[in-house]
C-alpha positions in Angstrom: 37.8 -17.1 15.1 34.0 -16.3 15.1 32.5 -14.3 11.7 30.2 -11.7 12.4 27.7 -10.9 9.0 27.3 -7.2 10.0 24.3 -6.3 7.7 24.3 -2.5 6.3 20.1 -1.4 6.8 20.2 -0.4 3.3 20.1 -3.7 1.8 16.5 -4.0 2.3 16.3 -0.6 -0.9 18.6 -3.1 -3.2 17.1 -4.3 -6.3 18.3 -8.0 -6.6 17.4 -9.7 -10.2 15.8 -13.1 -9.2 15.0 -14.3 -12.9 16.6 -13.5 -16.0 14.9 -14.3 -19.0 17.3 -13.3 -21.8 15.0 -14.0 -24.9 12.8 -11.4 -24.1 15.8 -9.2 -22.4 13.7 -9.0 -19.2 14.6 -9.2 -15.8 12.3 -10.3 -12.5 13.7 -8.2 -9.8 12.4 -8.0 -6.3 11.3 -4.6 -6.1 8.8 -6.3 -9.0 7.6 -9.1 -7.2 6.3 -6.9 -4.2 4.9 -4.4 -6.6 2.8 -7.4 -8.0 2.1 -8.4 -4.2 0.7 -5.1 -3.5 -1.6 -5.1 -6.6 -2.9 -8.3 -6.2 -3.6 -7.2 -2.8 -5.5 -4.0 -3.9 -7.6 -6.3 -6.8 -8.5 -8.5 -3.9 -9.3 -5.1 -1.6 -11.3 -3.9 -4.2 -13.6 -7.1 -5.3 -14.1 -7.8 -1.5 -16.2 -4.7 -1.8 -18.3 -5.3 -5.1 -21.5 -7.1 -4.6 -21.0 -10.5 -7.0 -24.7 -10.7 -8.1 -24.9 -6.9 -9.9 -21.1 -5.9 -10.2 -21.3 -2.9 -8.1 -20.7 -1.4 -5.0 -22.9 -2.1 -1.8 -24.8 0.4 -0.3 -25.2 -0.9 2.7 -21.1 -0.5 3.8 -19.4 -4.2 4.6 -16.3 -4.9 6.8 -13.5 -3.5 4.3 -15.3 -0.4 3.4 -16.1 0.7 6.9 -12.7 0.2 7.9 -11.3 2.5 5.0 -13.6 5.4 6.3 -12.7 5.0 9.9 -9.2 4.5 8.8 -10.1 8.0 6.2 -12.0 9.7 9.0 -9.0 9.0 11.8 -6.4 10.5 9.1 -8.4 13.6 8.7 -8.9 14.3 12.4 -5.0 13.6 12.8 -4.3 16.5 9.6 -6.8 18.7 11.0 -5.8 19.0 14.8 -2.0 19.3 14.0 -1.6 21.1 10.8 -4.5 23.4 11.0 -8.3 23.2 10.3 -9.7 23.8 6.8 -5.5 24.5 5.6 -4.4 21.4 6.2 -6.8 19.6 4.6 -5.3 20.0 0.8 -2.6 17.8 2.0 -5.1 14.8 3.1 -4.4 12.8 -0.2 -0.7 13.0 0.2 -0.8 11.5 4.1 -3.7 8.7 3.6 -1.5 7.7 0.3 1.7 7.6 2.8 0.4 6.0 5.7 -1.6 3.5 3.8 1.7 2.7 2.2 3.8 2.5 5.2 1.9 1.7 8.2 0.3 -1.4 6.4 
């Protein structure tokens, strides 16, 4: 007799505790341990662009920051050829925040 492990596609939103430290009643979950993934991430994305010797940002744009305002620019164009011009534009945050968090 073979055993199939049919996997339901919603397992991947279940919040599984991996550590439980009951001192301090607090649980490490894995929904927490990719939000700390993405934020190191963004720390890293955002020190990559800070010139080391004065702490600020270069003029002059590098790698990371040209490819956030091509990746800006190309979200833009998509908003304002199909939703319309100057009235779709309002919604730009909302679509750059959902592809940057789902396409990457």
């Amino acid at each position: 007799m073979i055993f199939l492990n049919i996997y339901s596609p919603l397992e991947q939103f279940y919040v599984i505790p991996i550590v439980k430290i009951p001192v301090l009643n607090f649980i490490i979950t894995n929904e927490l341990v990719i939000i700390f993934v993405f934020f190191l991430f963004f720390i890293f994305l955002f020190y990559s662009m800070v010139k080391p010797s004065t702490q600020s940002f270069y003029v002059i744009p590098n790698r990371w920051q040209l490819g956030l305002l091509y990746l800006y620019k190309f979200i833009s164009y998509l908003i304002s050829t199909n939703i319309g011009g100057a009235k779709g534009q309002k919604y730009l945050p909302f679509f750059f925040h959902y592809f940057c968090m789902f396409y990457f």
